[in-house]
C-alpha positions as CSV (number, residue, x, y, z in Angstrom):
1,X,71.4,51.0,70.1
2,X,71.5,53.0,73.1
3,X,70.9,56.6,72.3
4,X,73.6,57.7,74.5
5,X,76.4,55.8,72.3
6,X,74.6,56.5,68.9
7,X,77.0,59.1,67.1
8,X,77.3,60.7,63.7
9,X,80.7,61.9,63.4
10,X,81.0,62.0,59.4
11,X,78.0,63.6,59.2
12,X,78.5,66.2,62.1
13,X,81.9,67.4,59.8
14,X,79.4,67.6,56.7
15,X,77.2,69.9,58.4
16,X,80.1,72.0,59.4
17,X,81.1,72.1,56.0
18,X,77.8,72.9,55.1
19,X,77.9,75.5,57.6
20,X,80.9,77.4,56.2
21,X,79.3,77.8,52.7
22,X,75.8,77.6,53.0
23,X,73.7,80.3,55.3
24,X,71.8,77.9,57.9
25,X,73.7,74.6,56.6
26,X,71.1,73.9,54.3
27,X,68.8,75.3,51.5
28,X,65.7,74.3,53.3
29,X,65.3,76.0,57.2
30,X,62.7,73.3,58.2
31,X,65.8,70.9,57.2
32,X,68.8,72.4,59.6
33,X,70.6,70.6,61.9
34,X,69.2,72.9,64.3
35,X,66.0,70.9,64.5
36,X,67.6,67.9,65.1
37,X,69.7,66.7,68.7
38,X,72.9,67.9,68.9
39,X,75.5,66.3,66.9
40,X,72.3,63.9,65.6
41,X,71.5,65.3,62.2
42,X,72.1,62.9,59.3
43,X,73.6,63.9,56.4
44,X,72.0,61.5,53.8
45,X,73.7,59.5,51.2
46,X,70.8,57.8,49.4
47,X,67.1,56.8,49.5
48,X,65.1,54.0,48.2
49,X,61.1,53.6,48.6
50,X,60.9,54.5,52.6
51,X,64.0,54.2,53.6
52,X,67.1,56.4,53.5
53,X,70.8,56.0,54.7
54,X,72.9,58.6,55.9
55,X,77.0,59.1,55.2
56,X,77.7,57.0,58.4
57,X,76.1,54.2,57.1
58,X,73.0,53.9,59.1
59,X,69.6,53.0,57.9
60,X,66.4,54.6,58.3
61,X,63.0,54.3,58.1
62,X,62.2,57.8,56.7
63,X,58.8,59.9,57.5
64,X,57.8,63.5,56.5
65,X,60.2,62.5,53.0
66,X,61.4,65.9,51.4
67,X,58.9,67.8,53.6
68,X,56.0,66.1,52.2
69,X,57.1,66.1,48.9
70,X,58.0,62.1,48.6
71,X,54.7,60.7,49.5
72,X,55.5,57.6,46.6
73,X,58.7,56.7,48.4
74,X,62.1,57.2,47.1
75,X,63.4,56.3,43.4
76,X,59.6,55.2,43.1
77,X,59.8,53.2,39.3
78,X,57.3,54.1,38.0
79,X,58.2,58.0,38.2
80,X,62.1,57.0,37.8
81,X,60.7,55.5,34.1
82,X,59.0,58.6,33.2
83,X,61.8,60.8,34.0
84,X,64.4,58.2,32.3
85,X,62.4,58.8,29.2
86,X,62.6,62.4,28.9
87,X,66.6,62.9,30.0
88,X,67.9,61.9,26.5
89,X,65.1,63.9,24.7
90,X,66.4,67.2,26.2
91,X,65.0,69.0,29.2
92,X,64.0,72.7,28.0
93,X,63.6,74.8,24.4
94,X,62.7,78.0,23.2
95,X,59.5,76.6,22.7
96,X,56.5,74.5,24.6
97,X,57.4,71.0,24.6
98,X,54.2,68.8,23.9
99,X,54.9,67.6,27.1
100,X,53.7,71.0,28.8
101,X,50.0,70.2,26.9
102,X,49.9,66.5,28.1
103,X,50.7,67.5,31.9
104,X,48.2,70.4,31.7
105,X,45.8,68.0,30.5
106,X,46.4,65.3,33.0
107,X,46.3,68.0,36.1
108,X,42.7,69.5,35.0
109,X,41.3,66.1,34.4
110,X,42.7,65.0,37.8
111,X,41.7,68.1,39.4
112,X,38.3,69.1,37.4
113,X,37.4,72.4,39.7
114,X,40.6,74.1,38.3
115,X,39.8,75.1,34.8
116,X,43.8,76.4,33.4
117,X,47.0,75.6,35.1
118,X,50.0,77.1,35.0
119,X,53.2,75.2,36.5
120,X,56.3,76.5,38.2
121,X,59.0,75.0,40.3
122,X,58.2,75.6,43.8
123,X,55.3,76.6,46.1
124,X,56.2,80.2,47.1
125,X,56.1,81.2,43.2
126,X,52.7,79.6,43.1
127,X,51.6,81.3,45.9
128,X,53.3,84.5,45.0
129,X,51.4,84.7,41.5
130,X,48.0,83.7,43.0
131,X,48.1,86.8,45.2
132,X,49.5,88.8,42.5
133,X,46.8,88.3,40.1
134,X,44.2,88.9,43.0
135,X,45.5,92.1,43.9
136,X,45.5,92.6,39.5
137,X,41.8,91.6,38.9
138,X,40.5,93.2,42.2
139,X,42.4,96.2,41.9
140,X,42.7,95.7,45.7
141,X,46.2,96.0,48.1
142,X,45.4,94.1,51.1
143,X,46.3,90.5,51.4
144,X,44.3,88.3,53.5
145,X,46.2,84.9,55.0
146,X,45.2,82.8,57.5
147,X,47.3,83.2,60.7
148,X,47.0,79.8,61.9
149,X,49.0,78.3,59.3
150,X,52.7,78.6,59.2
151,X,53.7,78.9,55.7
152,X,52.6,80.3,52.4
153,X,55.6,81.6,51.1
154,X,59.0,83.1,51.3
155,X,58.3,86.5,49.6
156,X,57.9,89.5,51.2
157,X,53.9,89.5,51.7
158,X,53.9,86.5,53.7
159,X,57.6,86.2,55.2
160,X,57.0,89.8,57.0
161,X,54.5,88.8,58.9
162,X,56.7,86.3,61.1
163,X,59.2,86.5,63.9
164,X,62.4,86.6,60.6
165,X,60.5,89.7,59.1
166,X,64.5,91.5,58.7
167,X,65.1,93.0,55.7
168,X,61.3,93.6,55.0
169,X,59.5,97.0,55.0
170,X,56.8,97.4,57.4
171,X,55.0,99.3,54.6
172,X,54.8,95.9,53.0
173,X,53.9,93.7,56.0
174,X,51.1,96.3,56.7
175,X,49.4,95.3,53.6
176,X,49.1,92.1,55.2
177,X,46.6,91.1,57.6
178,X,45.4,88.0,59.4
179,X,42.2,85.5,60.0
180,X,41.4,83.0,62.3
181,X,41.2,79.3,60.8
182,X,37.5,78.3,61.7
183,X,36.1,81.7,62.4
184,X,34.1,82.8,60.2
185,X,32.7,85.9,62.2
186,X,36.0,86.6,62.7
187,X,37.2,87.1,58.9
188,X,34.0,89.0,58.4
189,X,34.8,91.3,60.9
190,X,38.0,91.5,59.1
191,X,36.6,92.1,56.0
192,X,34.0,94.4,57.2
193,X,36.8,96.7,59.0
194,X,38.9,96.7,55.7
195,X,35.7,96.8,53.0
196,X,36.7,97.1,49.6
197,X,40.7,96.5,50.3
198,X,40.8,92.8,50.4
199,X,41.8,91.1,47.6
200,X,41.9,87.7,48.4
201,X,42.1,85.5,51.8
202,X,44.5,82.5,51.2
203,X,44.7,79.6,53.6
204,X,45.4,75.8,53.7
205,X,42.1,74.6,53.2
206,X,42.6,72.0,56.0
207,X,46.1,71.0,58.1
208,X,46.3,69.3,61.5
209,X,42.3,69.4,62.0
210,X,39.3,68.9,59.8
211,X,37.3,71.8,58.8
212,X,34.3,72.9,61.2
213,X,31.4,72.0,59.3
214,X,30.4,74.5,56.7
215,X,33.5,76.2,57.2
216,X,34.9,76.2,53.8
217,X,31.3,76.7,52.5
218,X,31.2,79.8,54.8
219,X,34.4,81.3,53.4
220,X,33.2,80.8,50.1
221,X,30.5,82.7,51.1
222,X,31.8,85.9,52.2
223,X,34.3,85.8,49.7
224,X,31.8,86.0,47.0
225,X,29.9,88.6,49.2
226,X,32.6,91.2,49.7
227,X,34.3,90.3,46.5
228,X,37.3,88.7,46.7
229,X,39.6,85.8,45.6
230,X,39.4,83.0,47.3
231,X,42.5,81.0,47.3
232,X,43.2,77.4,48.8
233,X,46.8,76.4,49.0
234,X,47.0,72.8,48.8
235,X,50.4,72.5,48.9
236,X,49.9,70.1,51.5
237,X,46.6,68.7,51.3
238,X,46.9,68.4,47.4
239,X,47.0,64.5,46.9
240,X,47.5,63.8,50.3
241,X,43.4,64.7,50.8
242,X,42.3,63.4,47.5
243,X,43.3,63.3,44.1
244,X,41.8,66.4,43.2
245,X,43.0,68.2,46.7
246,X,40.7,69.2,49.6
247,X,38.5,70.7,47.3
248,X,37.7,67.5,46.0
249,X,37.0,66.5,48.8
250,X,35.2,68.9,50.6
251,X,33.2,69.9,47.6
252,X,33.9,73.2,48.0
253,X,36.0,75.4,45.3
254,X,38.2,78.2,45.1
255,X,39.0,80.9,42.4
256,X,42.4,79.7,42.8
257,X,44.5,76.9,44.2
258,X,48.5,76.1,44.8
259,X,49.6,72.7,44.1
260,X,53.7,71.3,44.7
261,X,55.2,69.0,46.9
262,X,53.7,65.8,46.4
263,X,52.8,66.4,42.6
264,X,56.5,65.7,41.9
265,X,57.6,63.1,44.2
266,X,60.3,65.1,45.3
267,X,60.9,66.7,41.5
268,X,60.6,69.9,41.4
269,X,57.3,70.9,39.9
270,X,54.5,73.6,41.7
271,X,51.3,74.5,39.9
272,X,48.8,77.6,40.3
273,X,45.1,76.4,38.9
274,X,42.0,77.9,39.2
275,X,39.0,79.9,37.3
276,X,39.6,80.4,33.8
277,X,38.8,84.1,33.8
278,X,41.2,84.6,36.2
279,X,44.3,82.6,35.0
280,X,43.3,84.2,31.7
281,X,44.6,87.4,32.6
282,X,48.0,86.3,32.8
283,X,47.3,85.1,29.2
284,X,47.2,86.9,25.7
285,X,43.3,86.2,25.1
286,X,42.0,89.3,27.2
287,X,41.8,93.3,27.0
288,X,42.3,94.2,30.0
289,X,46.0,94.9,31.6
290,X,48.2,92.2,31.5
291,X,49.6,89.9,34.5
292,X,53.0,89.1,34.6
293,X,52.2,85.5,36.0
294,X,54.7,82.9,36.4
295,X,56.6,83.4,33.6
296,X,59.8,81.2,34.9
297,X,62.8,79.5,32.8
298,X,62.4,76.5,34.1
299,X,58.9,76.1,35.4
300,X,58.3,73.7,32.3
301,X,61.6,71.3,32.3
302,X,60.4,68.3,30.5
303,X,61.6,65.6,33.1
304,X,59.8,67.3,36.2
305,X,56.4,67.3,34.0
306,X,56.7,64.1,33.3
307,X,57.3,63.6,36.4
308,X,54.0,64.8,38.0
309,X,52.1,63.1,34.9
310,X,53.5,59.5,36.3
311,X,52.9,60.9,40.1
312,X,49.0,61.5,39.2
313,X,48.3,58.7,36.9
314,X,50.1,56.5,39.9
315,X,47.7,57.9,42.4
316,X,44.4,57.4,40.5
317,X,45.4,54.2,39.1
318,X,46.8,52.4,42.2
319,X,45.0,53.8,45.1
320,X,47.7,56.3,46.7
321,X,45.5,58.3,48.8
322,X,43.6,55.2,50.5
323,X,46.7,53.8,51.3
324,X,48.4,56.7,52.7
325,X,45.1,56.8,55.2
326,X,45.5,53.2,56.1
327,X,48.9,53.3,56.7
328,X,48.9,56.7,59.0
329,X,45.5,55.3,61.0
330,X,48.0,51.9,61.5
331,X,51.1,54.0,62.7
332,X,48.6,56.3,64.8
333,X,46.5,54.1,66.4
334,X,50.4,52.1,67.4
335,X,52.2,55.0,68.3
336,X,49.1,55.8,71.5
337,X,48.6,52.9,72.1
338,X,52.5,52.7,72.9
339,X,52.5,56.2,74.2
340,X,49.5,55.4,77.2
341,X,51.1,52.1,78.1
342,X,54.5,54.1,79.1
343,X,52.3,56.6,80.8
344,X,53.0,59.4,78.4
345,X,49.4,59.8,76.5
346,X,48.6,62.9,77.7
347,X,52.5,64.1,76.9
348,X,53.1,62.1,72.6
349,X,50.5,63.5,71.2
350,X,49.5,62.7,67.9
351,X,47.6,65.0,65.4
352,X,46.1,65.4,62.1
353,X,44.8,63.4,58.9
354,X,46.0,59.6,59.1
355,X,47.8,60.9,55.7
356,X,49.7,64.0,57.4
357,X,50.4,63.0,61.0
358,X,52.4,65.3,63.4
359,X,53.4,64.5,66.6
360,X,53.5,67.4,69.7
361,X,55.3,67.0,72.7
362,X,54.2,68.1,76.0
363,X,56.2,68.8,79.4
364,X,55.0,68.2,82.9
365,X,51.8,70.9,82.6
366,X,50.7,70.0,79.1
367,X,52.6,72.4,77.4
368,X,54.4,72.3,74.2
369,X,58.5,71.5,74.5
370,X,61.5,71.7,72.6
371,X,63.6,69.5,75.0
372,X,61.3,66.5,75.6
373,X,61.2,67.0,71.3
374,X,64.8,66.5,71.5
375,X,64.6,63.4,74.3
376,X,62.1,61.8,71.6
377,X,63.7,62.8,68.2
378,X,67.0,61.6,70.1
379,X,65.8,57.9,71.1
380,X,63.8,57.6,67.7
381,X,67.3,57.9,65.5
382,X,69.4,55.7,67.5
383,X,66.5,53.4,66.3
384,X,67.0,54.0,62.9
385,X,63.4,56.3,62.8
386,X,64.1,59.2,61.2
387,X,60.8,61.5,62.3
388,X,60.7,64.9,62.1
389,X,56.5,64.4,61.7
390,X,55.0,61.6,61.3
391,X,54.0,62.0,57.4
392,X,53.9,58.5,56.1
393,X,54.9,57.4,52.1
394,X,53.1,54.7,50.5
395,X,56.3,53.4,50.4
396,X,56.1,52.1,53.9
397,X,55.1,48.2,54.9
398,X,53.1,47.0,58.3
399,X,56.8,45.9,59.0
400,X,57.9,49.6,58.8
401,X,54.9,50.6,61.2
402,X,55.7,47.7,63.6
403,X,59.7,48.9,64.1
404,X,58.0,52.3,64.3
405,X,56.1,51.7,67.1
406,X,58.4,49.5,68.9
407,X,61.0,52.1,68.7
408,X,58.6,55.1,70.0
409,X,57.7,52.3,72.7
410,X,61.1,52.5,74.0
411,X,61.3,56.7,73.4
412,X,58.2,56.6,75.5
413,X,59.8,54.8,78.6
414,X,62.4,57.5,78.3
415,X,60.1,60.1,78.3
416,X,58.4,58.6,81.8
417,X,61.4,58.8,83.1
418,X,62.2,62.6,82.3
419,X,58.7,63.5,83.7
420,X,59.4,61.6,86.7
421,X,62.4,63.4,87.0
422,X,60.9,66.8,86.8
423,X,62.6,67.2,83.4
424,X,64.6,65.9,80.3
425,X,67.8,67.7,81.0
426,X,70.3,64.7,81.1
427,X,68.8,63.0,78.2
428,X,69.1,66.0,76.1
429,X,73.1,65.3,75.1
430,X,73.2,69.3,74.2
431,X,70.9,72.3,73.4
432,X,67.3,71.6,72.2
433,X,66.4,71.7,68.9
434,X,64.7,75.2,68.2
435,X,61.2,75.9,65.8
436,X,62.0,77.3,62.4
437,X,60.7,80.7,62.6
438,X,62.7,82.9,65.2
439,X,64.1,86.3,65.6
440,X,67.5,85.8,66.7
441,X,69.8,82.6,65.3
C-alpha cells in the first residue's frame, strides 16, 4: 500500500480518547503517538507470536514487542500454560506462595553470580531499591549513573537528571552525578573528585556497542578500590545477552543486578539480585539497620512468577538466546544490504547486538533526524512493519525477515529520493515524531 493512502482513522479517534483521559495518551512515554507519523499510530487489538493487529484491522509484523519485554513472541504457549495454571489457584495471600521459593530458585540457578533475589513488578522499583541499599550499606549520598544510557528509572534520582526534571528538587538531582560509558579514567576522576561520597555507579552493562575490552573488568576494579556498589542493570541485556545476563557473559560480576522486561514475556515481573550480604540487609537475619527494600503488594502475584519460571526454563531449554542472534544477524545483514543498494548506507544505519538492533537515521550531513525517522517509520507501516527498533522476538520466521527487508527496500528508495531532494518534507504527511525525553510537550 502506498504510504500516502495508508490511514488509521479508528485508531486516530482511540488515541484522542486516550488523550482526553490519559496524560501523554498512554502509560508508557516511549509508547505515544508522538513517536509515531502523524495520524500513523496503531491502536492494537491483539497479538499472537510476532505479529500484532491493530483496531483497523491491519496486520503486522511486530519488532521492539512491549519495549523489549516480548522477546518469546505474543501468547507464547508455553508461558500462556504456566500462567493458565495459577489463575484458578488464586493470584496473592497474606502469605508466601510456594511459588515465590520455586521462582527464586529457578532465577539463581539460571543466574548463578546473583546469590538472593528479590522480585518486584517493574524495572524502576528494581533500580530504585538497588540504589537505596547502596546508599544504606555505604553510608554514602552520591549516586553514580552512567550518562550514556538513557534510562534507569523514573524516580526522582535518575528522572532529574534529564531534559523532564519538573517537579524535582535540584537538591536531589545534585546528588546525582554522571560517567562516561567506556572511560574508565574518566569515572576515576569522578570518583577521585567525590572520594568517599559514591555509593554505587549503576550502568547497562552493555547497549548498542560491546564493551571495550577490560572495561567491565576495569569498573569492577575501581569500584572495589574506592568502595562502592557496583550495579549492572540488565534490564535490557538480561536474556537477551545470555541466560544469566551480561554478566554471564562477560564474566564479570556485580554486587548487584536489575532484571525485568524480558523475564516476563510481557508479564509484569522485575527482579533485584546480587551479593548475599548485601540483599541481606533488606532481610531479618542481620544487626545492623534495616532496609526497607522492595517490599511491594504485588511484587509476588503468583501468575507473573510462574510466568518468568516458564520464560527461563523456555530459554535454557530451547535455545532462545542463539536464536534471537541468528535471527537479528539475518534481519541486519538484509536490511544494509537493502539500505546501500538504494544508496542510503551511510543514511539507515543499523546498530547494536544481532539480539537488540536499533536503527538511526541520518539527513544529508550524517546527522541524526526526526523527519527522515518519520519518512521511514511512515513507509514501513503502510507495509505492515511495525518498527520502532529493530528488537527481534524468537517468534519471528526467515519469512518475517524476508517481508522486512523488502519493505525497508522500498522505505529506502523513498529515502533516496528525500536526499535528492534536499529534504523529506513532502513525505512527512505532518510534524515529525519527537524523542521521548524533552522539556516542553
Amino acid at each position: 500500500m502506498d504510504s500516502e493512502e495508508f490511514s488509521l482513522p479508528l485508531s486516530r479517534l482511540a488515541n484522542e480518547r486516550l488523550h482526553a483521559m490519559v496524560p501523554g495518551g498512554a502509560h508508557t512515554y516511549a509508547k505515544g503517538d508522538d513517536q509515531y507519523p502523524e495520524d500513523l499510530a496503531p491502536v492494537i487489538s491483539h497479538g499472537h507470536g510476532a505479529h500484532v493487529w491493530d483496531i483497523d484491522g491491519n496486520r503486522y509484523i511486530e519488532y521492539g514487542s512491549g519495549l523489549r519485554s516480548v522477546s518469546l513472541g505474543h501468547a507464547h504457549p508455553r508461558v500462556i500454560e504456566a500462567v493458565r495454571r495459577e489463575l484458578d489457584r488464586g493470584s496473592n495471600f497474606v502469605r508466601p506462595s510456594v511459588v515465590e521459593v520455586e521462582a527464586a530458585e529457578r532465577f539463581l540457578a539460571t543466574v548463578p553470580t546473583a546469590e538472593m533475589v528479590k522480585f518486584a513488578k517493574n524495572g524502576s522499583d528494581a533500580t530504585t531499591a538497588a540504589v537505596r541499599l547502596a546508599r544504606a550499606v555505604t553510608g554514602r549520598p552520591r549516586v553514580a549513573v552512567c550518562g550514556d544510557h538513557p534510562f534507569f528509572s523514573v524516580d526522582d534520582w535518575f528522572i532529574g537528571t534529564t531534559p523532564m526534571a519538573a517537579g524535582i528538587p535540584a537538591a536531589t538531582t545534585d546528588l546525582t552525578v554522571t560517567f562516561p560509558y567506556g572511560g574508565l579514567a574518566a569515572t576515576e576522576d569522578l570518583l577521585t573528585r567525590h572520594r568517599g561520597e559514591v555509593a554505587c555507579l549503576i550502568l547497562e552493562p552493555a547497549t548498542h556497542t560491546e564493551p571495550p575490552p577490560g572495561y567491565l573488568q576495569g569498573l569492577r576494579e575501581l569500584a572495589d578500590r574506592h568502595g562502592c556498589v557496583l550495579v549492572f542493570d540488565e534490564m535490557i541485556t538480561g536474556l537477551r545477552w545470555s541466560e544469566a545476563g551480561a554478566q554471564g557473559l562477560y564474566g564479570v560480576v556485580p554486587d548487584l543486578s536489575t532484571f525485568g522486561k524480558a523475564l516476563g514475556n510481557g508479564f509484569a515481573v522485575s527482579a533485584l539480585a546480587g551479593r548475599r550480604d548485601l540483599m541481606e540487609r533488606g532481610g531479618l537475619r542481620h544487626s545492623g539497620d534495616r532496609v526497607f527494600l522492595l517490599s511491594t503488594t504485588h511484587g509476588a502475584e503468583t501468575h507473573s512468577l510462574a510466568a518468568a519460571m516458564a520464560v527461563l526454563t523456555t530459554y535454557v531449554e530451547e535455545g532462545i538466546t542463539a536464536r534471537l542472534h541468528a535471527l537479528g544477524e539475518r534481519l541486519a545483514a538484509g536490511v544494509r544490504d537493502a539500505a546501500a543498494a538504494m544508496g542510503v548506507g551511510d543514511h539507515l544505519v543499523v546498530r547494536g547486538r544481532a539480539s537488540n538492533l536499533v536503527f538511526a537515521t541520518l539527513d544529508e550531513n550524517r546527522q541524526p533526524s526526526q523527519p527522515y525517522r518519520t519518512l521511514f517509520l511512515r513507509r514501513l507501516l503502510a507495509g505492515g512493519v511495525l518498527a520502532p527498533s529493530f528488537v527481534v522476538s524468537s517468534a519471528l520466521d526467515d519469512a518475517d525477515i524476508d517481508h522486512t527487508v523488502e519493505v525497508v527496500a522500498q522505505a529506502c528508495a523513498v529515502y533516496r529520493k528525500a536526499l535528492d531532494a534536499g529534504g523529506p518534507t513532502p513525505w512527512l504527511g505532518g510534524r515529525p515524531v519527537k524523542p521521548v525525553f524533552r522539556r516542553s510537550a
